[in-house]
N, C-alpha and C positions, 0 to 999 in steps of 0.2 A: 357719794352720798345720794339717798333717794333722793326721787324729786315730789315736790309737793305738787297740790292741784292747781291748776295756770288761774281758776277762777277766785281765790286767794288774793289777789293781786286787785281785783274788783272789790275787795271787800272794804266798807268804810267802819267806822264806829259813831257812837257819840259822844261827841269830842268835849261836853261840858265834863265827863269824866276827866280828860287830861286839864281842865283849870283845876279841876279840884285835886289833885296830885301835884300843880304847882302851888297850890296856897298851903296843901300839908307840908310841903317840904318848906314853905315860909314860914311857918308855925312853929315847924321841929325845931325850925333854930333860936326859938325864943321870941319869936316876934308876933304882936296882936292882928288877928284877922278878920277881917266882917263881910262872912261868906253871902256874897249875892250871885252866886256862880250857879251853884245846882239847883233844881225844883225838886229838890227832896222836902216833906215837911217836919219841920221843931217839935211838933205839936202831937202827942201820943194816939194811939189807936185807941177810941172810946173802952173804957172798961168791961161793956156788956156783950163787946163783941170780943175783948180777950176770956173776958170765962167761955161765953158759947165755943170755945177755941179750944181751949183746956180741958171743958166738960167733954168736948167731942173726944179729947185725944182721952179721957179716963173711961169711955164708955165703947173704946175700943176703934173707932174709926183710924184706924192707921195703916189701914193694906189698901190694893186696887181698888178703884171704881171704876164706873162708867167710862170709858173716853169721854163722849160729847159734856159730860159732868152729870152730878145724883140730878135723879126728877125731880125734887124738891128745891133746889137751888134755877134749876131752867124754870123752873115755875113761876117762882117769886121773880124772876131777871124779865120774863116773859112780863110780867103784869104790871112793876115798876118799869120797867123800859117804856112798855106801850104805851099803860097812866100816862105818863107824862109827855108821850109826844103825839097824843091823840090818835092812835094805832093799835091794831088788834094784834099781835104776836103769841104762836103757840111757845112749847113749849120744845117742839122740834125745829124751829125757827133758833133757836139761844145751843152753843157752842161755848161750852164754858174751854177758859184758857190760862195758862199760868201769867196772869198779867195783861193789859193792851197789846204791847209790844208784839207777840207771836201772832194778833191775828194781822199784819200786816205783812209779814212772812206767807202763810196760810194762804191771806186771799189773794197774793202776788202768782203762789205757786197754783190755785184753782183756775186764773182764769188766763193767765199769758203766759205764752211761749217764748222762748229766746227768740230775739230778734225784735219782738213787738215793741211799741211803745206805752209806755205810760206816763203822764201828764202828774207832775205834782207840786205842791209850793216850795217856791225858792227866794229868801228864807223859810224854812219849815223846818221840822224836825229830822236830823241826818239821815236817823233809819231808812225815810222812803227810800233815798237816792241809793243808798249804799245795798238795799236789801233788790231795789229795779236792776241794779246794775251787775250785784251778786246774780242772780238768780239767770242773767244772759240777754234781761230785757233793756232798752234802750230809753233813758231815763230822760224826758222831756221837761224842763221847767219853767213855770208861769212866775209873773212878777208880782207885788204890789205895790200899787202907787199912793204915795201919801197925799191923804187927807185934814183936815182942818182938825176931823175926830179920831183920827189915827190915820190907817188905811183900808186901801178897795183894793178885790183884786181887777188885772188889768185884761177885762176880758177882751179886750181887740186882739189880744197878743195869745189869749186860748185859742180862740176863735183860729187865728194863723196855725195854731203850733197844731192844729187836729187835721191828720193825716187818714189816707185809708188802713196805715198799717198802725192806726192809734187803737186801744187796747179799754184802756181804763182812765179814771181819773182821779187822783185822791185828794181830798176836798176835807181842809182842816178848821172848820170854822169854831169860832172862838179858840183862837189859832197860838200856838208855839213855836216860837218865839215872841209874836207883834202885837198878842190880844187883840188881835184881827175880830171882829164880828160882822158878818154877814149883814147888809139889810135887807129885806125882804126879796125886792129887786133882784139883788146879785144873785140871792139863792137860788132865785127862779129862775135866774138866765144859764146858769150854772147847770140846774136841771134840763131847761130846752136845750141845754146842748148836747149833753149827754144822750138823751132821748133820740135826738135829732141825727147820731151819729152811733146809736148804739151800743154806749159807752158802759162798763161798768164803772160803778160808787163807789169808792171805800167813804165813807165818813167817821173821821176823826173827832170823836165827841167825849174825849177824855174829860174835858173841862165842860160840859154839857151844865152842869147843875153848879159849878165856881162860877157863882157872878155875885154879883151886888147890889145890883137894877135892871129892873127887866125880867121877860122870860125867856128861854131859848125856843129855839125851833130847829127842828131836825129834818132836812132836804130827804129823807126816806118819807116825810108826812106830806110831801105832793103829790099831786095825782100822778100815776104812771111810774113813782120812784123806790116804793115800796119793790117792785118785783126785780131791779136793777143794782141795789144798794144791799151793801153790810156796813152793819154800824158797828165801829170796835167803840167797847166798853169798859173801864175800869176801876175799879174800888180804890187805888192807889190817892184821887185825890181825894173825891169826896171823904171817904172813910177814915185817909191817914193811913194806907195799908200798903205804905209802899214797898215793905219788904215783905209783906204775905203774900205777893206775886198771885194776884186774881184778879181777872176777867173775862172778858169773853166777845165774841160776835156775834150778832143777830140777823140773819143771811136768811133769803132765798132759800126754801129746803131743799132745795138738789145741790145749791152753793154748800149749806148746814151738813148735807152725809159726806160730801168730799171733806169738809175741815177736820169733821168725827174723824174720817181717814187718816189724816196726817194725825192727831192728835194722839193716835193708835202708835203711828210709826214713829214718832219724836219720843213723845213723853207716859206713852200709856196712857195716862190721865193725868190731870190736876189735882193735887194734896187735897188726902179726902178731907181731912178735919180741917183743913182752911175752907173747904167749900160750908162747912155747917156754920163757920162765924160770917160768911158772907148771909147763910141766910137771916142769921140775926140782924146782921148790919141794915140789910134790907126790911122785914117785919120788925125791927124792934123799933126804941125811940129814934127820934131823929134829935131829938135837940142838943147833942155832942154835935153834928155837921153845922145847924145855925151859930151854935157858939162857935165855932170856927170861923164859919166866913166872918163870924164881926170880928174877930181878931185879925183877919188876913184882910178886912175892908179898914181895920184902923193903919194896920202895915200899908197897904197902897195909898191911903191920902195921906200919911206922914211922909213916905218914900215920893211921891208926886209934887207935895209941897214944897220939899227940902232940892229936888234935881231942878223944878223951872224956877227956883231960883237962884240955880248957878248960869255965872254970865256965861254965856255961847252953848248952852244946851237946854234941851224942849223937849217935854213928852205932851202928849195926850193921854188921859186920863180913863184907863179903861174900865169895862162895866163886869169885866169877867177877868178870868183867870188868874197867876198870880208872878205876873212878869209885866216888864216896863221894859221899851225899845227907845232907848231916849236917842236921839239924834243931838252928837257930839262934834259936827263939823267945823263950827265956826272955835270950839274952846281947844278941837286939835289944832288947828290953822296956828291963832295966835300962838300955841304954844311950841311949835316948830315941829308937830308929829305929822308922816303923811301915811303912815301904816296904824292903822288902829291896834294891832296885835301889841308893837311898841307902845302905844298909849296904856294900855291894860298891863303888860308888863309893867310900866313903868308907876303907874296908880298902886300896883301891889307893893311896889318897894316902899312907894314914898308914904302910902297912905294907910296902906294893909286892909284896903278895900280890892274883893276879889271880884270880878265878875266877866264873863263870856262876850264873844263880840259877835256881829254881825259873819265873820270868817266862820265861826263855828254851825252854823246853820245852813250851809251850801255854800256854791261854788260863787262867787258874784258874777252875774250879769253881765254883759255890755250896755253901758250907758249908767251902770250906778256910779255917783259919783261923789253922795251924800254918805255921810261915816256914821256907825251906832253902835253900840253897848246892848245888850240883856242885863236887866236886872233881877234876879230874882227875887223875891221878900217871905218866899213861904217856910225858911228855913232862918229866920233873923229876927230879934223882938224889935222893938219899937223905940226900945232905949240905945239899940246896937244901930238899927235905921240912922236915926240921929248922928251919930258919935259919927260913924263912920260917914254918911253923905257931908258931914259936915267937914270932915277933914279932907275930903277930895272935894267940896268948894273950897277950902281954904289954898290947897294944892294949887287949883287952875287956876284961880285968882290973883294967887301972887306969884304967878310964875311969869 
């Protein structure tokens, strides 16, 4: 038999895909579920951005475009992008992309070589480690330590883990899994360091605009950070467009023609007529996104209320994104679990509550010692929140 590529064996996935093949196969067999496993959302892509979608495909946009994506769409990415984090960006700056996901691949393969390292969060989202380690580079992880109001990351331990053979760092603020947010402080020290060591930025700002207090800030808006940083971008949450697979980077133009490159050699380009409804998504109304977040801010204070108050578990209550990191140490203890994997197995049998643990999110540490869950809510109404939180408090509680 041939042999496949040795680098194969470096590859990981994201592994919220395999909960959610264990809760369909709970389902198939007749049994109720209340999926808080995936960060897919419930909630339809706005109307105006399916005709501009449709109109595009009846007015023929259905062959090649551009690699880097039409000028029309880098335009509009260009000027909302920038709006909003008080930054000038042309339009040769924006890399349009099938989705966030590829440009973490892209800027992996733009700026390190095998060998190098790269710096990323651990818990975070799988891709980085799987895609540093795929690709030959040597996958460094940072921690975060909880707080009162969630978590911080632990920069004594950046600080340590930055080598002369460090490379990059990818920096996921308003963060996935923990709704991690940055405060001013951290982002600045997070930039001195990079600065200080020459570091490129990926910044992960998928959740940039899911919040519900507050505004964001983007570590590409300090001084010096602009010309170090790509910010991946994606329509997946704001817009509800997670299966339209669009987004993009906003890079450094010499970063911007290498991504164009790859984009040539992967995928040619990005679906033209999904690029003409992002430009609607972008110029058109907005008030499909606000009605959303207050649906997905009614989903976090029901989901929030109903977890602190099951006995032996605690979240903090975040201001963004649409995930809860509840720490479940003391309600596995009593209950005789010492592997969280078994706890979550065992919540889908009893409760038909599905959700991700802290295992799916990287490797653990040394010295973690404290147990968690992912919740997800952007995919579950409010009446299903309830039913189901309320049956895995009834669960822990009288077990």
């Amino acid at each position: 038999m041939q042999q496949l590529a040795n680098r194969l064996e470096r590859l990981g996935t994201e592994t919220a895909f395999s909960v959610a093949q264990a809760a369909a196969a709970w389902k198939a067999k007749g049994n109720l579920v209340y999926p808080f496993h995936l960060g897919d959302i419930n909630i339809p892509t706005a109307p105006h951005i399916i005709e501009a979608m449709n109109r595009s495909i009846a007015d023929g946009y259905t062959g090649y475009c551009p690699g880097p994506g039409i000028p029309q769409l880098r335009e509009a990415l260009a000027d909302d992008i920038g709006a909003r984090r008080g930054i000038e960006f042309l339009p040769d700056n924006v890399v349009v992309m099938t989705g966030g996901k590829p440009v973490i691949t892209k800027f992996l393969q733009a700026v390190m070589n095998p060998g190098q390292e790269v710096l990323y969060p651990n818990p975070g989202f799988p891709i980085y480690e799987s895609q540093i380690e795929y690709l030959g580079g040597t996958a460094v992880p940072y921690r975060y330590l909880p707080t009162s109001e969630g978590f911080a990351i632990d920069l004594d331990q950046v600080r340590a883990s930055i080598t002369p053979n460090t490379v990059a760092i990818i920096y996921n603020d308003l963060q996935n899994p923990i709704s991690a947010e940055s405060t001013s402080a951290e982002r600045e020290a997070v930039a001195q360091l990079a600065q200080e060591h020459d570091l490129w930025v990926l910044s992960d700002e998928a959740y940039f605009e899911t919040r519900y207090e507050g505004v964001s800030s983007s570590i590409a808006s300090l001084p010096g950070m602009m010309e170090r940083t790509v910010i991946l971008y994606t329509f997946s949450k704001k817009f509800a467009m997670t299966g339209s697979r669009l987004g993009c980077a906003v890079a450094p133009i010499e970063i911007a023609r290498i991504l164009s490159t790859l984009n040539t050699n992967d995928e040619s380009c990005t679906t033209h007529y999904v690029q003409w409804a992002g430009i609607e998504a972008l110029r058109g109304t907005q008030e499909p996104v606000q009605q959303m977040l207050d649906v997905l801010r009614e989903r976090r204070d029901a989901a929030c209320e109903l977890v602190n108050d099951i006995s032996g578990v605690q979240v903090a209550v975040p201001t963004s994104t649409f995930y809860l990191f509840p720490d479940v140490t003391e309600a596995m203890q009593r209950m005789g679990y010492t592997a969280v994997g078994d706890f979550a197995s065992a919540a889908l049998r009893e409760t038909g509550v599905s959700f991700c643990t802290r295992e799916h999110f990287g490797r653990r540490q040394p010295g973690e010692e404290r147990q968690y869950i992912r919740l997800a809510y952007s995919g579950i109404d409010v009446a299903d929140i309830r039913e189901g939180l309320g049956l895995l408090r009834k669960w822990i509680e009288t077990a």
